[in-house]
N, C-alpha and C positions, 0 to 999 in steps of 0.2 A: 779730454772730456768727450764722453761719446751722446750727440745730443739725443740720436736718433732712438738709444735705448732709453733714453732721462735719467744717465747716470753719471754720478762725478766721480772722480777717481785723483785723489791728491797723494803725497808723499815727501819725508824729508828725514835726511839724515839726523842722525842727534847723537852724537858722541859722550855715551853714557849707554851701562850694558843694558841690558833686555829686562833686567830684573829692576831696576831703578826707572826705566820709563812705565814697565807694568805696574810699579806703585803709584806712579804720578797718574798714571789712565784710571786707576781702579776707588782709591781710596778717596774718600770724601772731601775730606779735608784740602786734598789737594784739587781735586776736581773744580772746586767753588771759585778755587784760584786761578783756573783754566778755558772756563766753560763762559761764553762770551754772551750766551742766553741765562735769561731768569731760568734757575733749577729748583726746585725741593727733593726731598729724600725723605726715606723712614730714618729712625733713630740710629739705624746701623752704622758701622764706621768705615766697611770698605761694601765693594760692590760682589756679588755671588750671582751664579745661577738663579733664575729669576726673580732678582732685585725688581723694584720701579723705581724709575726716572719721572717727576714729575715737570713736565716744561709751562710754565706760568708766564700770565699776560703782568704787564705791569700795576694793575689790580690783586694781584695777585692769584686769580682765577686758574685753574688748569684748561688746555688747549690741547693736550698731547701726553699720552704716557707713555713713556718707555720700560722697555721688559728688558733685561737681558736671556737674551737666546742661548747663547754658545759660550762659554769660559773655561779658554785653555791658557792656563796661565805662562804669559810669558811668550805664548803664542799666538791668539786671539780673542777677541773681546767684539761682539754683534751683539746691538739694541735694537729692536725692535720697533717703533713707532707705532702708537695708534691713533689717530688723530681722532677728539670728538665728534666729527663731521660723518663718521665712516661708520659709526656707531656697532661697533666691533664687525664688522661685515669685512673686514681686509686679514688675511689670516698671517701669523707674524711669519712663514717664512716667504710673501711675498716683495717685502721692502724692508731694507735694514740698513743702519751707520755701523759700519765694520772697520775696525783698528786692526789691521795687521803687523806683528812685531816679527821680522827677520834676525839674525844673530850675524853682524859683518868684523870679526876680529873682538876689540872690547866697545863697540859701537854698535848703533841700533838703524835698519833702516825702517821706516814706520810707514804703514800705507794706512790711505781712510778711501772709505766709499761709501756712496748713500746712494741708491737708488733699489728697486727700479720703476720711478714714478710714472711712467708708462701705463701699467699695471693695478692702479690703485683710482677710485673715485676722486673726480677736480684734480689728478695727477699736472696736468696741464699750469693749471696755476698755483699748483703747490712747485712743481720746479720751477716757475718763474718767482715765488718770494725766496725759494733757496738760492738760485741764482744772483738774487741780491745780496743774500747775506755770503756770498763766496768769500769776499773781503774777512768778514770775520771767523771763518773757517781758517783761511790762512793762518788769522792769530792764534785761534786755539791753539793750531799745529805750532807757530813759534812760542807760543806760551810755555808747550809742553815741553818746547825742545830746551827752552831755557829754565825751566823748574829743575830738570832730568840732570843738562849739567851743569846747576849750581850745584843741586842736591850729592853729585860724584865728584865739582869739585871742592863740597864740601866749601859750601858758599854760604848756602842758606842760613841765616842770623835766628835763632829763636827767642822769643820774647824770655825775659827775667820773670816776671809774671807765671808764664807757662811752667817755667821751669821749679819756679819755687811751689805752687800747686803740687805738683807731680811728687816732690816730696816731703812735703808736709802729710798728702795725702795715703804717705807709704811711709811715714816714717818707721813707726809702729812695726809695721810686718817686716819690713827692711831692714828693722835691727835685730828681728827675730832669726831672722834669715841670715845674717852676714855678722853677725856681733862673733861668731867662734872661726871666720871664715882663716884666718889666716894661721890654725893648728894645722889647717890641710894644705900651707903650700911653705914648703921647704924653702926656694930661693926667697922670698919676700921675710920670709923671718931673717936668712942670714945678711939681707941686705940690711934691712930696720935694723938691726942687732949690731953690722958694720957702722950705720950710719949713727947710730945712739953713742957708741963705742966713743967714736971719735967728735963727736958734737955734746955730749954730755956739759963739757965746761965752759962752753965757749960762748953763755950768753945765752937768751929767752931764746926760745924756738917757736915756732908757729906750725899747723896741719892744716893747710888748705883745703877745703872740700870733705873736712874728718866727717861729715855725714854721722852717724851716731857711736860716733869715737873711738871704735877698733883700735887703726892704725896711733891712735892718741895716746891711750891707753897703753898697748906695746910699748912707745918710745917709754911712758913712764915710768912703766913697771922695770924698765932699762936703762935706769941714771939720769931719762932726760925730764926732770923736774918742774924745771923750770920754762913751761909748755902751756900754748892754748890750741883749744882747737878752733877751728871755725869755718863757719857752713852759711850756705845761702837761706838756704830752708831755715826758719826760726820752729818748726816742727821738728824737724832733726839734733838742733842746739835746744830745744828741751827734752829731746830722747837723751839726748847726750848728759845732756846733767843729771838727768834721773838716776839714768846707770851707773855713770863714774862722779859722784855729787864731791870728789877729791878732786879733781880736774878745773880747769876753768876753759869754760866754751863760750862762745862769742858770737852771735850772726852777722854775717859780713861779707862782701863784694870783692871778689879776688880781681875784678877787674879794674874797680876803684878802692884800695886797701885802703882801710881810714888810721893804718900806723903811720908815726913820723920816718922818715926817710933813716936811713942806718941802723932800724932798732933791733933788727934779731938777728942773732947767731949763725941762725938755719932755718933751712924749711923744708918741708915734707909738703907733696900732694899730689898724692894717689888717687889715679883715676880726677880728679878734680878738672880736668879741661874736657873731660868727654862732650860736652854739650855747646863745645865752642870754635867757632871757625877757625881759620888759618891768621883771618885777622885780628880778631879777641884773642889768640893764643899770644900773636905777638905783644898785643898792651897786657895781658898778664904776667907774660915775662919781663916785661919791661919794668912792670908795679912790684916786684918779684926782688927784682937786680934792684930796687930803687927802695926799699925796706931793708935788705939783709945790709948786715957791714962789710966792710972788702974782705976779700977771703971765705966769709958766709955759702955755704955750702945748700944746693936745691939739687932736694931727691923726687921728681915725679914718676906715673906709672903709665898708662895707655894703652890703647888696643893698637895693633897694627896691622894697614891695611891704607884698603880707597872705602871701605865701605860705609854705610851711612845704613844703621839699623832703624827703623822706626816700632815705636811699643805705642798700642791703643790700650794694652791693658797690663797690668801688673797684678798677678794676682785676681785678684778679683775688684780690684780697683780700675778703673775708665779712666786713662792720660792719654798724652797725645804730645810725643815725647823724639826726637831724636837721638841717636846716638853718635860721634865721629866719632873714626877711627885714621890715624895718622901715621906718614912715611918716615921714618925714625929719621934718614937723613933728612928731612925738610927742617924737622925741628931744631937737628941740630944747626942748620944756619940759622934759623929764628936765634936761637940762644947765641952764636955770635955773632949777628946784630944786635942784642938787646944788653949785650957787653959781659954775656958770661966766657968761662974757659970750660971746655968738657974733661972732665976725671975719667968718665967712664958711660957705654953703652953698651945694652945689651937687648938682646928676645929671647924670650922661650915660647915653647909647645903650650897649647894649656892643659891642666890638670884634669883628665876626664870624671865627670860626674860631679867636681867640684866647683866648677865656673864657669861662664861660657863660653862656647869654644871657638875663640879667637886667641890668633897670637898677642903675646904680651911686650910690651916693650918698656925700657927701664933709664933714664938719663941720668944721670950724678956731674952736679955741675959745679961750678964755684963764679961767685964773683969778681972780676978781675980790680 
């Protein structure tokens, strides 16, 4: 800390890439959960080229606006400071709180500076209430470091609540969008088509996460009859029924299944854990292996990866949504912890112009 120019200069490792701390620095949502002073914002949902930062007294009063100066993503991020007192008379490239993000292998080294109060009206005592608040400067920076990697280790818990919002709110367009999705992907038919083949007689079947019944509808139109779907979204299980009103769908907690223990054949669910940690993946497997009967056979699908996508909007729709994406081996230990056997694992490329593009991953288990 160098006093003499009235500048502070902090810094801290955070093991999590450059592109996942730039979320946590930038976007709102995360920010509220970081920022150890009262804030306001506009309605927006991340931070741009000259955003304001509102810094508020416990009245809720403003005391301070911030500008964003400089937005290089990824690279850095300077706020500006105006203080009331100064009554625009301090021009913004005189003093600024500047985040610098470095790139150290898949790890971030993150620099902060705030000064140079030297420079600016009542500088003198505006660095000594900063100097108090040092303590909670620190926090910010471990806030952040720890947002960064929960969020890469795929830590972060999202509310049920959030989740069901986001699509109820999309169910509509969502089934507009994906109801014919799977004419465009070869392997996922001959799986469904492997997996119906062979699960057709063996007892009720269940589709985890069938969102507005695609995958539901497949199995049935392929022997597997005796099928429900079910979805968290109570929007999506009445997309569902609308479209396939021969089906039966259900809304329902794959984390807390409300079937008796041994009652289906099989299970299909694709894509269904996108939204769930390492540790909810494991009590779904567990609820999974604790519904099917011995020998009962689970087909799910995934992205793979470390990444962790976040969506503010859908469409033209406003969420505020996660994505995981998961290391094929990790699951498979999950699933022999949770007392399955593995049949079969696979990835593929994804299908350009068709889905998103990340790799695809594919588990075929069984119940031991």
């Amino acid at each position: 800390m160098n006093i003499k120019e009235l500048t502070s200069h902090e810094s801290i490792l955070i093991q999590a890439p450059t592109l996942t701390v730039w979320e946590i620095l930038t976007k709102i949502s995360y920010m509220k959960q970081w920022s150890e002073l009262l804030i306001t914002f506009t309605e927006e949902q991340e931070l741009h080229k000259g955003s304001k930062i509102h810094w508020v007294n416990d009245k809720g009063e403003s005391y301070c606006i911030g500008t964003v100066t400089d937005f290089e993503p990824e690279k850095k991020l300077r706020v500006s400071p105006q203080f009331a007192s100064w009554k625009d008379s301090v021009s913004p490239d005189v003093i600024a709180s500047v985040f610098t993000l470095h790139k150290q292998g898949n790890n971030t080294h993150l620099e902060f500076s705030y000064g140079d109060f030297v420079k600016v009206p009542d500088g003198l005592q505006l660095w000594e209430m900063y100097l108090d608040s040092i303590d909670p400067t620190n926090k910010e920076l471990g806030k952040i470091k720890q947002l960064a990697e929960d969020k890469t280790n795929n830590k972060v818990t999202q509310s049920q609540d959030k989740i069901i919002k986001c699509y109820d709110d999309t169910a509509e367009s969502y089934a507009a969008e994906r109801i014919d999705e799977l004419s465009k992907k070869p392997l996922d038919r001959l799986l469904l088509k492997e997996f119906a083949s062979i699960n057709k007689d063996k007892g009720a079947c269940v589709d985890f996460g069938c969102g507005p019944g695609q995958t539901t509808k497949f199995l049935y139109e392929h022997g597997v009859t005796d099928i429900t779907g079910v979805d968290l979204s109570p929007g999506m299980i009445d997309t569902a029924r609308r479209l396939f009103p021969k089906i039966k769908f259900n809304a329902g907690d794959l984390l807390k299944v409300s079937y008796p223990s041994n009652y289906f054949g099989s299970t299909l669910a694709f894509y269904a854990i996108v939204h769930f940690t390492y540790e909810q993946v494991k009590i779904t497997f567990s609820e999974v292996n604790r519904v099917l009967k011995k020998g009962g056979q689970f087909l799910f699908s995934f992205h793979v990866g470390n990444e962790t996508v976040h969506y503010d909007k859908v469409g033209d729709v406003d969420v505020d949504i996660d994505l995981f994406f998961f290391q094929t081996q990790h699951l498979i230990k999950l699933l022999h912890e949770t007392g399955f056997g593995i049949i079969d694992a696979l990835e593929r490329f994804p299908y350009e112009e068709v889905e998103y593009a990340s790799k695809r991953g594919y588990i075929w288990a069984e119940k031991k």
